[in-house]
Backbone as JSON Lines, residues from 0, in Angstrom:
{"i":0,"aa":"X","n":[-40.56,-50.1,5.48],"ca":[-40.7,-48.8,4.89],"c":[-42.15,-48.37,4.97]}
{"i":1,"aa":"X","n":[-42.54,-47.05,5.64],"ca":[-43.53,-46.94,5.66],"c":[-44.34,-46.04,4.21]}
{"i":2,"aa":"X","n":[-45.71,-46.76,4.17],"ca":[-46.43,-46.25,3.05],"c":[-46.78,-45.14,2.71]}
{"i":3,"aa":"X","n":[-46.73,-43.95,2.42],"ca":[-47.57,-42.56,2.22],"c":[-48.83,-42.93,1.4]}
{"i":4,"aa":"X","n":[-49.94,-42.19,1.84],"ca":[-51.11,-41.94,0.73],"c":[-51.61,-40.42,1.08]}
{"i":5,"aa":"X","n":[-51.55,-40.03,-0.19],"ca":[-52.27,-39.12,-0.74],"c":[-53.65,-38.62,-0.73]}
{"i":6,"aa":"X","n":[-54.11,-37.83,0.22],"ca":[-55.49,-37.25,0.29],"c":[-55.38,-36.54,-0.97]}
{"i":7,"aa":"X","n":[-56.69,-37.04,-1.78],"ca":[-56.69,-36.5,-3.05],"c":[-58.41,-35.77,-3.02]}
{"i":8,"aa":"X","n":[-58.95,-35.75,-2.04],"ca":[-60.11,-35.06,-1.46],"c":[-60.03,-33.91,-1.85]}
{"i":9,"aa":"X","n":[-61.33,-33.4,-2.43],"ca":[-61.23,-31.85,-2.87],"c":[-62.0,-31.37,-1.95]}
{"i":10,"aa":"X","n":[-61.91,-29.56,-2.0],"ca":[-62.85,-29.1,-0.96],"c":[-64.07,-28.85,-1.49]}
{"i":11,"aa":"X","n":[-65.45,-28.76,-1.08],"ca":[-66.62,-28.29,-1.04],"c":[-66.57,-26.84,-1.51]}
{"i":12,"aa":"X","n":[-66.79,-26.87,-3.14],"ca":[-66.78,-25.44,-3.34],"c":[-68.22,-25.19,-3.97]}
{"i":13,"aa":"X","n":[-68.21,-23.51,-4.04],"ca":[-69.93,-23.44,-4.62],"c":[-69.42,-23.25,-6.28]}
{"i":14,"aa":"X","n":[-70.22,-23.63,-6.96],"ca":[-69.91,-23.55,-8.56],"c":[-69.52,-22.0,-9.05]}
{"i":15,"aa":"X","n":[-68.49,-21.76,-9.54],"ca":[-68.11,-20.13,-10.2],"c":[-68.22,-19.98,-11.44]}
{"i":16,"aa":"X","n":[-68.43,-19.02,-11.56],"ca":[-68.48,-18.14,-12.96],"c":[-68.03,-17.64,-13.03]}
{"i":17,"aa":"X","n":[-67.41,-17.43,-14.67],"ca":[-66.42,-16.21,-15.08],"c":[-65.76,-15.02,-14.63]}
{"i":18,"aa":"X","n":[-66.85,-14.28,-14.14],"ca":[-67.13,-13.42,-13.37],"c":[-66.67,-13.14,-12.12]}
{"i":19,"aa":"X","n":[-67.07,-14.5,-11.17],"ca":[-66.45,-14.88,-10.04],"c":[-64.82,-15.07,-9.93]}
{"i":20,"aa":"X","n":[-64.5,-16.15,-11.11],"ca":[-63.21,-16.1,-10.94],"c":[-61.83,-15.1,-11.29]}
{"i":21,"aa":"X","n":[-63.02,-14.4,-12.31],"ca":[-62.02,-13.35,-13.28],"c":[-62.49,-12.19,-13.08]}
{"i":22,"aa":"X","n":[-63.39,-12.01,-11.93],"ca":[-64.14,-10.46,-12.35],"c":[-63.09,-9.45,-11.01]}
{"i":23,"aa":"X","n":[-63.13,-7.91,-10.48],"ca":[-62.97,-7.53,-9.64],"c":[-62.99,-7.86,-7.96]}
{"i":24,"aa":"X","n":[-62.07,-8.13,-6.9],"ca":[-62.9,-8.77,-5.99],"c":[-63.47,-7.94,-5.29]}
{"i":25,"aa":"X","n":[-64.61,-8.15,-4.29],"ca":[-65.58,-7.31,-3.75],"c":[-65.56,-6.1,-2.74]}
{"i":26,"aa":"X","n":[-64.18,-6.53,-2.47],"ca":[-63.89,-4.97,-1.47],"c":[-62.11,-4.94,-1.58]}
{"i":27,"aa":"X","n":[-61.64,-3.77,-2.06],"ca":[-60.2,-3.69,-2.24],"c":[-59.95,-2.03,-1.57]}
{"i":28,"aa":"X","n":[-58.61,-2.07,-1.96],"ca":[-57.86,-1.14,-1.22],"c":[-56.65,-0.94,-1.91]}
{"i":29,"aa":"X","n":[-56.2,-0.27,-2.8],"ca":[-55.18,-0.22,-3.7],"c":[-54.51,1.34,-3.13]}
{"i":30,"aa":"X","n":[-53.06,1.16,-2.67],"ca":[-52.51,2.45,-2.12],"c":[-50.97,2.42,-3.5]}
{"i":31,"aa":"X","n":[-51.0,3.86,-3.26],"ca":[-49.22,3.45,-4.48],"c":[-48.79,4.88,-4.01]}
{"i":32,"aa":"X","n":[-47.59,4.86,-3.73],"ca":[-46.83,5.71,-3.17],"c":[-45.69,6.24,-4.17]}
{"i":33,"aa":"X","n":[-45.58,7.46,-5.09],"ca":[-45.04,7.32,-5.77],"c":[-44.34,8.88,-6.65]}
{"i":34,"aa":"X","n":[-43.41,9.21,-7.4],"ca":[-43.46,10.39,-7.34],"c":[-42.84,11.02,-6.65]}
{"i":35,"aa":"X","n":[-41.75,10.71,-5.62],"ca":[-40.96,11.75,-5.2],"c":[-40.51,12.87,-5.31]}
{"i":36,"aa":"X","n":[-40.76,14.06,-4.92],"ca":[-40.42,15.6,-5.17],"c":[-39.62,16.13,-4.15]}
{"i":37,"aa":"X","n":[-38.32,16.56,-4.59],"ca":[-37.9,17.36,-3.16],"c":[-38.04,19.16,-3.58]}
{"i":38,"aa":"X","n":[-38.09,19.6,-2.39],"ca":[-38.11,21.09,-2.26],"c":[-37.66,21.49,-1.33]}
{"i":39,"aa":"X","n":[-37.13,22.74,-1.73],"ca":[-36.69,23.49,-0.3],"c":[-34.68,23.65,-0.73]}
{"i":40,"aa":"X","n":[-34.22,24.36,-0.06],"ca":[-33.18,24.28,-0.17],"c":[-32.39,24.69,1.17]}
{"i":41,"aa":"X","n":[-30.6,23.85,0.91],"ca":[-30.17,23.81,2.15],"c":[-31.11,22.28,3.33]}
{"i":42,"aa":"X","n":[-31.0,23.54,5.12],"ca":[-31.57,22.8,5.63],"c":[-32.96,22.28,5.66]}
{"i":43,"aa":"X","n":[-33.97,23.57,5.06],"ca":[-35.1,23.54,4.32],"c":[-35.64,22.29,3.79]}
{"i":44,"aa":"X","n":[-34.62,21.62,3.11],"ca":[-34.86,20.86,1.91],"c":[-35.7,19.53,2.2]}
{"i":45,"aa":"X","n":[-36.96,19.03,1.9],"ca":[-37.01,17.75,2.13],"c":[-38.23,17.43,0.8]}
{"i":46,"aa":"X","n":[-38.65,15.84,0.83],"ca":[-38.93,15.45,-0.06],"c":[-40.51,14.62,0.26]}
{"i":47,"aa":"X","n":[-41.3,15.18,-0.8],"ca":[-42.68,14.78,-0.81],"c":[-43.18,13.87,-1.42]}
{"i":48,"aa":"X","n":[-44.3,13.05,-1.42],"ca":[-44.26,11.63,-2.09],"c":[-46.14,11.93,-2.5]}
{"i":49,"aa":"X","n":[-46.2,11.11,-3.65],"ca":[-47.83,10.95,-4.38],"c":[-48.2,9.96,-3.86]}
{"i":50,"aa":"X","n":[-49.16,9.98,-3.2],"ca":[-50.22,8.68,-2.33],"c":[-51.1,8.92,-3.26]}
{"i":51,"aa":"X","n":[-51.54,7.75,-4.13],"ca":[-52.77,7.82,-4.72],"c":[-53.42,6.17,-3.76]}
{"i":52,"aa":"X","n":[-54.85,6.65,-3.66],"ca":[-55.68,5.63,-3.32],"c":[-57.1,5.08,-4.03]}
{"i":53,"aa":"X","n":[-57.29,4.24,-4.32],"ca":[-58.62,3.51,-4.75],"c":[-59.15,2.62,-4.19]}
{"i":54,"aa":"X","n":[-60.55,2.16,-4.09],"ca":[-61.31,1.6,-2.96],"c":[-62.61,1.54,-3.39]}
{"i":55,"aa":"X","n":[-63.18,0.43,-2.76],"ca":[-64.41,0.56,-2.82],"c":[-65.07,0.08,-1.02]}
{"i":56,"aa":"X","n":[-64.33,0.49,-0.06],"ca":[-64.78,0.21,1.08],"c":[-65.72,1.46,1.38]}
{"i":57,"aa":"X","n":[-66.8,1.15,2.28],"ca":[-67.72,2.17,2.63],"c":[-66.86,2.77,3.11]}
{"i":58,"aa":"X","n":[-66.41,2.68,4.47],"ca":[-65.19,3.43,5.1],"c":[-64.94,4.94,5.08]}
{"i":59,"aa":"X","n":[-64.38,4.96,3.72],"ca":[-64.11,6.07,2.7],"c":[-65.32,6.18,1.9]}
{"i":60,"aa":"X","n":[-64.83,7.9,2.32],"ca":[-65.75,9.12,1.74],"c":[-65.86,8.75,0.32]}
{"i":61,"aa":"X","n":[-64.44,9.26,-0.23],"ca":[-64.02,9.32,-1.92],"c":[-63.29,7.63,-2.41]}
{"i":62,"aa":"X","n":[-63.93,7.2,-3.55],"ca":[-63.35,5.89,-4.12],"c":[-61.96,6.15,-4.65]}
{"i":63,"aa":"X","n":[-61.98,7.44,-4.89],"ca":[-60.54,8.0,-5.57],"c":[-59.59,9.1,-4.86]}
{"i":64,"aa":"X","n":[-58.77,9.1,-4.42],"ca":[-58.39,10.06,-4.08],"c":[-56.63,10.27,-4.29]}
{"i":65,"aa":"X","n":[-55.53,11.32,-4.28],"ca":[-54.34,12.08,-4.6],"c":[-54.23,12.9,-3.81]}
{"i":66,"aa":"X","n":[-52.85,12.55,-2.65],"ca":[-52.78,13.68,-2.19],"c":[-51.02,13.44,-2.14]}
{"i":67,"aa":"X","n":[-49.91,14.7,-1.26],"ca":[-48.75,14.48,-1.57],"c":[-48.45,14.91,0.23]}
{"i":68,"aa":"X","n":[-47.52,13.97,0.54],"ca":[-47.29,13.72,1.99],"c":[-45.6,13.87,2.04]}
{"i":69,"aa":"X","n":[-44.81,14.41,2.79],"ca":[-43.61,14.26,3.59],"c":[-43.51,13.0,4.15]}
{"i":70,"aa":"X","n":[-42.34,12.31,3.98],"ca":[-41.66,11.59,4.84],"c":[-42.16,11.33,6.69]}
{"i":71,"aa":"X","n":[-41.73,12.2,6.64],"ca":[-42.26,12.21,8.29],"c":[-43.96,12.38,8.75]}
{"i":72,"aa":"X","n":[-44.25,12.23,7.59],"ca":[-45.75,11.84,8.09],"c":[-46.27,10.22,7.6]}
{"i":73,"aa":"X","n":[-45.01,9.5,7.32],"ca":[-45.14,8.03,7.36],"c":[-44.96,7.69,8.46]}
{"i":74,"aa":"X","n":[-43.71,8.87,9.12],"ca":[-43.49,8.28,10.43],"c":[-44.15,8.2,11.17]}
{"i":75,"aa":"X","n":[-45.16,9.75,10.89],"ca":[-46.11,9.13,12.62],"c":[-47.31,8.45,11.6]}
{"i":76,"aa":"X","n":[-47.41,7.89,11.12],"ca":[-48.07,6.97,10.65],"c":[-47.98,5.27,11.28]}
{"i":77,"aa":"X","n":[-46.53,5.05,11.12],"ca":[-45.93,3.69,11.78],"c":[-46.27,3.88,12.8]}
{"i":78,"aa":"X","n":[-45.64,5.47,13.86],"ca":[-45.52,4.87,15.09],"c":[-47.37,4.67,15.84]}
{"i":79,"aa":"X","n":[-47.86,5.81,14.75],"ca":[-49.4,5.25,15.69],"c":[-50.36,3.67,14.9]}
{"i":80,"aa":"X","n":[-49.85,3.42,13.78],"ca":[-50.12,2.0,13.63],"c":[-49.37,0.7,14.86]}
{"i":81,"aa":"X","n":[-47.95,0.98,15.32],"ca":[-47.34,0.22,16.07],"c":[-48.36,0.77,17.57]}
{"i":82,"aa":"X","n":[-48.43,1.92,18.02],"ca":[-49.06,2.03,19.27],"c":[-50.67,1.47,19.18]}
{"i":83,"aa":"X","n":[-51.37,1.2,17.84],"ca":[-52.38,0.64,17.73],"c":[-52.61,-1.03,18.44]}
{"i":84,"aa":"X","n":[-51.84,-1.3,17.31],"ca":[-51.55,-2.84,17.46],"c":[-50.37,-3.45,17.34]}
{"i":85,"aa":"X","n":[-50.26,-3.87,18.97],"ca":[-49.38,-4.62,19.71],"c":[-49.3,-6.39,19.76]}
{"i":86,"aa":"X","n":[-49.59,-6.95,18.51],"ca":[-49.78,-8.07,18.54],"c":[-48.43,-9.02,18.84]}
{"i":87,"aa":"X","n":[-47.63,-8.16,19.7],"ca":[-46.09,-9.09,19.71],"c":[-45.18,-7.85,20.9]}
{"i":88,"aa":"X","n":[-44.75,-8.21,21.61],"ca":[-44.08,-7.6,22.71],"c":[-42.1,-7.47,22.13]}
{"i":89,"aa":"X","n":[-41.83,-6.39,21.74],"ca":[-40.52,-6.48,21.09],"c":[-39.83,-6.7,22.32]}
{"i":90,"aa":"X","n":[-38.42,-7.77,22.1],"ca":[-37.26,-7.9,23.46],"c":[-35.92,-6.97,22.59]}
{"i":91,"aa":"X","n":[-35.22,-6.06,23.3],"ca":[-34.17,-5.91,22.92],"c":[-33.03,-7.17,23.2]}
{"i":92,"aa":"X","n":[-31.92,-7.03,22.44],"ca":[-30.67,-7.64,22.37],"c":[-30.09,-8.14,23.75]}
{"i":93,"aa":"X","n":[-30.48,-7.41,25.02],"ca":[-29.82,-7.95,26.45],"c":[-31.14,-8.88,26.82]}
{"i":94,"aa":"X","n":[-32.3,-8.75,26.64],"ca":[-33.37,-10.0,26.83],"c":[-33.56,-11.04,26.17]}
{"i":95,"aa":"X","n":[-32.93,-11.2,24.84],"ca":[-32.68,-11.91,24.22],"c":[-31.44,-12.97,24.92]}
{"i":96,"aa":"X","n":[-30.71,-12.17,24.92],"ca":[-29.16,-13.03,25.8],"c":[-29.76,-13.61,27.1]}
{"i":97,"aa":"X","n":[-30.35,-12.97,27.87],"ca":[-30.46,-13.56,29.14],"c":[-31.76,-14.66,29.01]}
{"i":98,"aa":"X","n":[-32.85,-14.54,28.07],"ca":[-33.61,-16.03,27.82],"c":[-32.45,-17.37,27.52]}
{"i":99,"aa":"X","n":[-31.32,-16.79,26.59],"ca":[-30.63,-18.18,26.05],"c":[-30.13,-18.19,27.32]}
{"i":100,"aa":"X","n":[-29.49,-17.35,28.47],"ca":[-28.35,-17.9,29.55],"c":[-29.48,-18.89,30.25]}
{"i":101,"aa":"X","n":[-30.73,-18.93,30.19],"ca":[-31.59,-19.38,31.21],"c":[-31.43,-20.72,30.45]}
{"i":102,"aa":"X","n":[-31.22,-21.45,29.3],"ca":[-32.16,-22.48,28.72],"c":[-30.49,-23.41,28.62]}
{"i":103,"aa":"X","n":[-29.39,-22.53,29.17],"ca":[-27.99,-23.07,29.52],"c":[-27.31,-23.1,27.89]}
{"i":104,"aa":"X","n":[-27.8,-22.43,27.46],"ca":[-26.6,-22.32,25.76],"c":[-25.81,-21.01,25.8]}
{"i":105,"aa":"X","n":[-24.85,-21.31,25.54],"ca":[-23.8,-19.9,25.68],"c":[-23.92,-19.6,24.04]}
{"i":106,"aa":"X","n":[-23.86,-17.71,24.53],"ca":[-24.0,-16.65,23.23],"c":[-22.65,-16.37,22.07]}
């Protein structure tokens, strides 16, 4: 039976304070999406949302800011975050099948 042991080694930390452990951390980004409103009527009709943001990144102008966005401006939100960064090549459902026919396992 083989033995296990336990690395009970701690890491190299610098000493904290209160402050450190409990205080604000040094650069955040707090988004909340919230508040749904619809307007419009009929085909008209669609629905607006409360983006509030807080921050302390240089980045940004304002540490505070409220504004109210449509739906479809999440969308092109995604799609130009996805056309940003491509860290993964999507396969549809028929490239998927034809990697397993290659590796000889039936679907």
């Amino acid at each position: 039976m083989a033995e296990t042991v336990a690395d009970t080694r701690r890491l190299i930390t610098k000493p904290q304070n209160l402050n450190d452990a409990y205080g604000p951390p040094s650069n955040f980004l707090e988004i909340d999406v919230s508040n749904p409103q619809t307007v419009g009527v009929g085909r008209g009709r669609f629905t607006t949302y409360e983006i509030r943001v807080k921050t302390n990144l240089p980045i940004f102008k304002l540490k505070e800011s409220t504004v109210r966005r449509r739906y479809s401006d999440f969308e092109w939100l995604r799609s130009e975050l996805e056309r940003e960064s491509k860290p993964y090549v999507r396969m549809t459902s028929k490239a998927w099948s034809h990697e397993w026919a290659k590796n000889g396992e039936k679907l």
